[in-house]
Backbone as a printed PyTorch tensor [residue, N CA C, xyz], in Angstrom:
tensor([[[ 89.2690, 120.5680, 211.3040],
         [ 90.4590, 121.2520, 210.8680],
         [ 91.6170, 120.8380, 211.7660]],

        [[ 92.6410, 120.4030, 210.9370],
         [ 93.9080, 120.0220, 211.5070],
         [ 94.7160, 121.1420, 211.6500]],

        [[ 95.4200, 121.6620, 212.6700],
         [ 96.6020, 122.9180, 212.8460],
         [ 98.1020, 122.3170, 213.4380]],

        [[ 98.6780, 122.8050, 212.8750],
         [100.2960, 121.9600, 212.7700],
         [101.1030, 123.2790, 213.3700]],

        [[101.0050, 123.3920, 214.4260],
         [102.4720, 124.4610, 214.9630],
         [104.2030, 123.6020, 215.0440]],

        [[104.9660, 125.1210, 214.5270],
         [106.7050, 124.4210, 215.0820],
         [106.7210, 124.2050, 216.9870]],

        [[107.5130, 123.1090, 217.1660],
         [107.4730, 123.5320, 218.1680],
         [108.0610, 124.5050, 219.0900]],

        [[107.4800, 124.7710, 220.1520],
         [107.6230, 126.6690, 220.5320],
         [109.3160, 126.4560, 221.0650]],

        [[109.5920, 125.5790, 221.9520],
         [111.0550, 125.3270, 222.0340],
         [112.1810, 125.5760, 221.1070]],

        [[111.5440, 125.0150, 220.2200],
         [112.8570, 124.9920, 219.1670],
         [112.9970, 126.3840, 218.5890]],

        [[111.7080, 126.8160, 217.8720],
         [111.7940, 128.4630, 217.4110],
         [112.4260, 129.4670, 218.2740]],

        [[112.1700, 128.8630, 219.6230],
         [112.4350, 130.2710, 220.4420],
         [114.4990, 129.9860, 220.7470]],

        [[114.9020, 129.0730, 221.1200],
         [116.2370, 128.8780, 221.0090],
         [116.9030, 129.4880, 219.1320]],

        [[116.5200, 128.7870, 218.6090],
         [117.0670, 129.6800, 217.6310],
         [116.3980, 131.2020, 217.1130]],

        [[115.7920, 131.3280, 217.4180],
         [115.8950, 132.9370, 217.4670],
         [116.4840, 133.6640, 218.3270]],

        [[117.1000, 132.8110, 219.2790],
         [117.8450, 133.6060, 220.5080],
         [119.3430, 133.2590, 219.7680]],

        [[119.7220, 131.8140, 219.0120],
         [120.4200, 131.9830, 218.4440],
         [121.1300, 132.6260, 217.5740]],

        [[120.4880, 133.1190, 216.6290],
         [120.2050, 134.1960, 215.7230],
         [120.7800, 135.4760, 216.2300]],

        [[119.7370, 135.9680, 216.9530],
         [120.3180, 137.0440, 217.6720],
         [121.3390, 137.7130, 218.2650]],

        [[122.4760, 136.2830, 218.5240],
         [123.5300, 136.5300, 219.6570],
         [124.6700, 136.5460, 218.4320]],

        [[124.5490, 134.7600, 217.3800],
         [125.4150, 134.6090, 216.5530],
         [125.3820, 136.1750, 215.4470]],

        [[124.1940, 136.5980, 214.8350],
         [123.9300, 137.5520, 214.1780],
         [123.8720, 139.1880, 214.5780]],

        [[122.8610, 138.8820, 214.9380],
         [122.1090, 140.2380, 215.3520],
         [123.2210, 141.0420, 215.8530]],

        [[123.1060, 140.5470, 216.6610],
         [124.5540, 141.1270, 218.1450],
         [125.9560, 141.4560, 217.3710]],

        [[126.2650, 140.6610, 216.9070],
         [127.8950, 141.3560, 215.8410],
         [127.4290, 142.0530, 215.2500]],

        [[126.8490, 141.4060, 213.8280],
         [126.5400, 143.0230, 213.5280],
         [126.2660, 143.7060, 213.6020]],

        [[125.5340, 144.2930, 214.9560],
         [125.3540, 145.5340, 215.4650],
         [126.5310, 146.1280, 215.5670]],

        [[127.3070, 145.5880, 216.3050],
         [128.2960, 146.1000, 216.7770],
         [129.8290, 146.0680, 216.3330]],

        [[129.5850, 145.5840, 215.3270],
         [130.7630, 146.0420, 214.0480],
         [129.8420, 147.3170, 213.2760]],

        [[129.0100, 147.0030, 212.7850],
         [128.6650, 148.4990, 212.4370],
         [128.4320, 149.6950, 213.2980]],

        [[128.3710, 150.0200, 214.9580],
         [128.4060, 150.6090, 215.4040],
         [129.9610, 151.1410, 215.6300]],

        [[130.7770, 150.3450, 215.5100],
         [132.3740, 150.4470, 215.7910],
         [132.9310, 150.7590, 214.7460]],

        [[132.6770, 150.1620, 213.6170],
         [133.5910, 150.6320, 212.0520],
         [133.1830, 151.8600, 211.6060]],

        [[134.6920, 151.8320, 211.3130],
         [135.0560, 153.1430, 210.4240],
         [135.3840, 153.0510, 209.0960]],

        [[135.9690, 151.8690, 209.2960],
         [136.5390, 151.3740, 207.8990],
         [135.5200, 150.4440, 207.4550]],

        [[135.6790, 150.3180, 205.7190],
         [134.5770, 149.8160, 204.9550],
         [135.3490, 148.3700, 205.1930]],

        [[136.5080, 147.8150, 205.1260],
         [136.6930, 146.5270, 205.3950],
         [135.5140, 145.8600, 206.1030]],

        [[135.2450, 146.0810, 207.5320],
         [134.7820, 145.6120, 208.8610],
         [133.5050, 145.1650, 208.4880]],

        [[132.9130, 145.8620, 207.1270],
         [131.3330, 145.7660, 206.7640],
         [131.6560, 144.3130, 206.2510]],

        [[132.4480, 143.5880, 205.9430],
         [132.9650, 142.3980, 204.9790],
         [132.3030, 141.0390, 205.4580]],

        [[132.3660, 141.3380, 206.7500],
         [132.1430, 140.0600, 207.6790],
         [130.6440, 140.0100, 207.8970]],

        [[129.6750, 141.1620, 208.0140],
         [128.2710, 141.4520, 208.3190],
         [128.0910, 141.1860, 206.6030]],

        [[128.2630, 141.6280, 205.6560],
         [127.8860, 141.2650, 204.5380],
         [127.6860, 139.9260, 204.0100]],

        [[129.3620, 138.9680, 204.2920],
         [129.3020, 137.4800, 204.1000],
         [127.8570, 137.0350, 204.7290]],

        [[127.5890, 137.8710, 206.0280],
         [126.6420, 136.5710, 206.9380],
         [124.8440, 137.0370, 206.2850]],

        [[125.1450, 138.1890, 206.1710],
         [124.0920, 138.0940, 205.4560],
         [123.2750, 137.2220, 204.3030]],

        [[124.6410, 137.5940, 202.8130],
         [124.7700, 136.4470, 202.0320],
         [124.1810, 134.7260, 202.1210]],

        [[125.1250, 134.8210, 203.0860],
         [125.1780, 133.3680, 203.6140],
         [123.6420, 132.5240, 204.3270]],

        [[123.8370, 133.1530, 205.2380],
         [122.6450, 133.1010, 206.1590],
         [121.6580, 134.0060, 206.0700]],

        [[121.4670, 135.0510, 205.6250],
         [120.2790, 136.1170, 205.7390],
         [118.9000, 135.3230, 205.5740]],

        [[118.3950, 134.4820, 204.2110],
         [117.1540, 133.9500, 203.9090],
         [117.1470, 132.7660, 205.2990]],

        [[117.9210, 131.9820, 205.9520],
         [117.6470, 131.1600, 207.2160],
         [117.2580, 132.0730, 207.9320]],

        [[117.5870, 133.1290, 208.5570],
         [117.0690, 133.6110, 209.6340],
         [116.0150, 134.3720, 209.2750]],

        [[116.0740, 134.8970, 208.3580],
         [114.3580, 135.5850, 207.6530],
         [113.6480, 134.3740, 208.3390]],

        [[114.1500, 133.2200, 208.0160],
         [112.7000, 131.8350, 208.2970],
         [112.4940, 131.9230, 209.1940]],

        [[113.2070, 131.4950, 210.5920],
         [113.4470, 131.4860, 211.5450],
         [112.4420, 132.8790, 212.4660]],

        [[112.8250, 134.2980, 211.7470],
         [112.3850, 134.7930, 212.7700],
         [110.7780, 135.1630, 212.3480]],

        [[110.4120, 134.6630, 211.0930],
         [108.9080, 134.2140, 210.6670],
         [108.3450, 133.7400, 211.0680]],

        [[109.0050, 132.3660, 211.8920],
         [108.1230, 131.3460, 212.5770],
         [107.9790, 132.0440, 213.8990]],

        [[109.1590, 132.2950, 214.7750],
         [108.9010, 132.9020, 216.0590],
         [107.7090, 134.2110, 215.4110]],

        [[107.4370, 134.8590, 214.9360],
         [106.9650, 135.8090, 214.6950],
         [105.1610, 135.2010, 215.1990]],

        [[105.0170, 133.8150, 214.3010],
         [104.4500, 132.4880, 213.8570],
         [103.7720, 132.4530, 215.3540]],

        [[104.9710, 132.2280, 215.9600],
         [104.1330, 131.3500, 217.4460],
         [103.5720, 132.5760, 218.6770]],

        [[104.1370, 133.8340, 218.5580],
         [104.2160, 134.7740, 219.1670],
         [102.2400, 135.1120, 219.1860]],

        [[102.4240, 135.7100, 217.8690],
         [100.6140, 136.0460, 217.2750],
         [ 99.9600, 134.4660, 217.9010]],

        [[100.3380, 132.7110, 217.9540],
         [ 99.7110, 132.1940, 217.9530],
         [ 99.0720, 131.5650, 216.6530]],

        [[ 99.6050, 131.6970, 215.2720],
         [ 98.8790, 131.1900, 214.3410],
         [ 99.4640, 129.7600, 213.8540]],

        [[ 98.9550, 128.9460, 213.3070],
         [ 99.5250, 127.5230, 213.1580],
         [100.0720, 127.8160, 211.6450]],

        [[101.4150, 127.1010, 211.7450],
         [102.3610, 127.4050, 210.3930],
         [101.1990, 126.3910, 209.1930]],

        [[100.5400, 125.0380, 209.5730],
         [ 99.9920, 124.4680, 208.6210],
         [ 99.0130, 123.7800, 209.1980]],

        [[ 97.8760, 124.2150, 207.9490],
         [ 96.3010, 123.9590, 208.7950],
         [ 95.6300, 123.3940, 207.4650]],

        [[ 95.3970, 122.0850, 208.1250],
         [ 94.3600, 120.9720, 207.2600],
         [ 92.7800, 121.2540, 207.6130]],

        [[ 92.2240, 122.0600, 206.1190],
         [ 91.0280, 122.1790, 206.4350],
         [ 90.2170, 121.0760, 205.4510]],

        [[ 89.0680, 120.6170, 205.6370],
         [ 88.1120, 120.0820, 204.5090],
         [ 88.2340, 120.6790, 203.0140]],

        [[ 88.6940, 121.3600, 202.6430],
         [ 88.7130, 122.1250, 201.3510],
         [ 89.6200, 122.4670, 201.3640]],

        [[ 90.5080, 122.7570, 201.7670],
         [ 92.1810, 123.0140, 201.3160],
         [ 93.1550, 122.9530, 202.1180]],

        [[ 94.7380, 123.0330, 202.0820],
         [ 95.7190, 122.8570, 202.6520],
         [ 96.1550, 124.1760, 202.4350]],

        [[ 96.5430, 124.9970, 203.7040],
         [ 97.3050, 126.1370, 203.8470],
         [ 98.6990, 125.8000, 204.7360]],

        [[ 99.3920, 126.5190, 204.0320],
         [100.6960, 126.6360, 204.2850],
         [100.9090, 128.0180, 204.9450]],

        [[100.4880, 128.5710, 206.4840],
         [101.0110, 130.1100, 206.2790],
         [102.4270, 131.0320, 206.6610]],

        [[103.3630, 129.7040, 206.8730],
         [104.7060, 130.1860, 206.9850],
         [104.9630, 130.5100, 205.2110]],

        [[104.9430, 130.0480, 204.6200],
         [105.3160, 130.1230, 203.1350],
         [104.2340, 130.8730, 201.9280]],

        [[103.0370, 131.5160, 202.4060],
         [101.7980, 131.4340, 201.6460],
         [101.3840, 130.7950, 200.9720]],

        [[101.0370, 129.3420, 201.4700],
         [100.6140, 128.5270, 199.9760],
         [ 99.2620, 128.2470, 200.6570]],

        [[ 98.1270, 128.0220, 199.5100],
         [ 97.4160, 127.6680, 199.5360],
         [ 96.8470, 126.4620, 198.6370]],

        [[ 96.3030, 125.2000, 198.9040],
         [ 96.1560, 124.7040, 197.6750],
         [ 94.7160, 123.7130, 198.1070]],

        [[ 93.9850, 124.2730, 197.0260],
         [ 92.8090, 123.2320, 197.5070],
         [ 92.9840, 121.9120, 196.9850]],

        [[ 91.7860, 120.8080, 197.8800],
         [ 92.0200, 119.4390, 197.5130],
         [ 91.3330, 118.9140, 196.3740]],

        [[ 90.6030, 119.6000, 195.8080],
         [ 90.1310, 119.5920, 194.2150],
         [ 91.0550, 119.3800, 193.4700]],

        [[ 92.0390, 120.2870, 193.3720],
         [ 93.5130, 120.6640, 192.3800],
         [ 95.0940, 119.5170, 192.8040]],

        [[ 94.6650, 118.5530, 193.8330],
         [ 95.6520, 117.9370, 194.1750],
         [ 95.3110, 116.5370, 193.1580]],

        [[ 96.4100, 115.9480, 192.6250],
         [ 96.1660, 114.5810, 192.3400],
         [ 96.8900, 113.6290, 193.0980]],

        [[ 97.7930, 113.5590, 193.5980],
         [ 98.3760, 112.6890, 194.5750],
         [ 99.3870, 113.1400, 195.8210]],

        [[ 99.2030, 112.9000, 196.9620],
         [100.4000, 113.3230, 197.5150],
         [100.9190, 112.1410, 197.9790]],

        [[102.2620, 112.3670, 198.0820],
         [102.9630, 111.5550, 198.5670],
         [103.9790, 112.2880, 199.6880]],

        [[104.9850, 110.8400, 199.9990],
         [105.9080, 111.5890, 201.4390],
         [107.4380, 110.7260, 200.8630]],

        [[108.2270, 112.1520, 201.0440],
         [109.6050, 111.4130, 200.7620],
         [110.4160, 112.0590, 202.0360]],

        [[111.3000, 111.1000, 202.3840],
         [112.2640, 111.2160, 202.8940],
         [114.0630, 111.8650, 202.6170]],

        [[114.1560, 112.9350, 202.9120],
         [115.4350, 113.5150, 202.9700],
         [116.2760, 113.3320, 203.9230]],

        [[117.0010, 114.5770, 204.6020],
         [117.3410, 115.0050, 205.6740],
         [116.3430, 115.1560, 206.6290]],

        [[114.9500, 115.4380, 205.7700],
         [114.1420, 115.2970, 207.2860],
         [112.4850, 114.5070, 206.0490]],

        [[111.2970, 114.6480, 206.6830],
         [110.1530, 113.9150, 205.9610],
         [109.5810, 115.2290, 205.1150]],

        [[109.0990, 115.1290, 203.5470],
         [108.7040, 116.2120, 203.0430],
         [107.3800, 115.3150, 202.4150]],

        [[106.2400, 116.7010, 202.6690],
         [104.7830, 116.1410, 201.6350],
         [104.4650, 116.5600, 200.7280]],

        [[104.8190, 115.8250, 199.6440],
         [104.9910, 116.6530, 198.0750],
         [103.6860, 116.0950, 197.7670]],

        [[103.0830, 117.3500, 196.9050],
         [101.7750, 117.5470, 196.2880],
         [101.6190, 117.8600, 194.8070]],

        [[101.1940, 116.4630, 194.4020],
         [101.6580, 116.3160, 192.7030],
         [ 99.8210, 117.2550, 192.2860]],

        [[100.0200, 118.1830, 191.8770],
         [ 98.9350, 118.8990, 191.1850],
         [ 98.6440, 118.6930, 190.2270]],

        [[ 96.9730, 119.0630, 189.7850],
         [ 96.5950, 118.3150, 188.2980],
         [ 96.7910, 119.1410, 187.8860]],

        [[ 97.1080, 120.5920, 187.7790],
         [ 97.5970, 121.3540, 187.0050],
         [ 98.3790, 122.7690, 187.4400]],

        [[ 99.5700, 122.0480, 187.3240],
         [101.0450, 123.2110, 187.9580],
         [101.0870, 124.6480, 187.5320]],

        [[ 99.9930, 124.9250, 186.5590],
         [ 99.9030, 126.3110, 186.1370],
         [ 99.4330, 127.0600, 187.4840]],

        [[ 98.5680, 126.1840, 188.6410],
         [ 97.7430, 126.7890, 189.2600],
         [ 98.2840, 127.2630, 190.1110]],

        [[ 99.7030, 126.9240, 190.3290],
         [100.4600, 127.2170, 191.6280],
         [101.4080, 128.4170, 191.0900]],

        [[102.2810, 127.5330, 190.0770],
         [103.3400, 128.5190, 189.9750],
         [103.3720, 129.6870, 188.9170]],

        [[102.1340, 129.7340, 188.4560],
         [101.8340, 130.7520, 187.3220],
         [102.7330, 130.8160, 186.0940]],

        [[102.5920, 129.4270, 185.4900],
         [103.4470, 129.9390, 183.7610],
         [102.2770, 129.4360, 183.1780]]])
């Protein structure tokens, strides 16, 4: 079995990031406002950013407990930052593309199995 952790450096700076850019204002605009304006600015960042730092503080969450975000077993590929599971029966090809960063796309013999339609 293969186990794939983020590395602990990086999670832990941006969750400290997080915290200072995020956390920290809006605490303290909502501890200070009176007026509904002031909520304007904690709302945008939410919007904006809320699902990144959900990730973010998943993974630190991730390395804290100690569990590996992605673990290559003989019988299947788990994903447990994201819940995926997919055994290697149900895979027909994977491949690797290049973006902004390297992604391993997993062409399935049958996409019903994943995404349920």
């Amino acid at each position: 079995m293969t186990k794939i952790f983020y590395h602990k450096l990086n999670v832990f700076l941006y969750f400290i990031l997080c915290l200072v850019f995020f956390i920290l204002p809006l605490t303290l605009i909502i501890r200070k406002s009176s007026e509904i304006k002031l909520l304007v600015y904690p709302i945008i960042l939410i919007t904006i950013c809320g699902y990144y730092y959900y990730r973010i503080f998943k993974a630190f969450i991730h390395i804290v407990i100690g569990k590996p975000i992605i673990e290559f077993t003989s019988e299947k590929y788990i994903d447990n930052l994201n819940g995926v599971s997919i055994k290697w029966k149900d895979v027909q090809r994977i491949s690797l593309e290049n973006r902004k960063a390297p992604f391993i796309i997993f062409t399935l013999k049958n996409d019903s199995q994943f995404y349920n339609s």
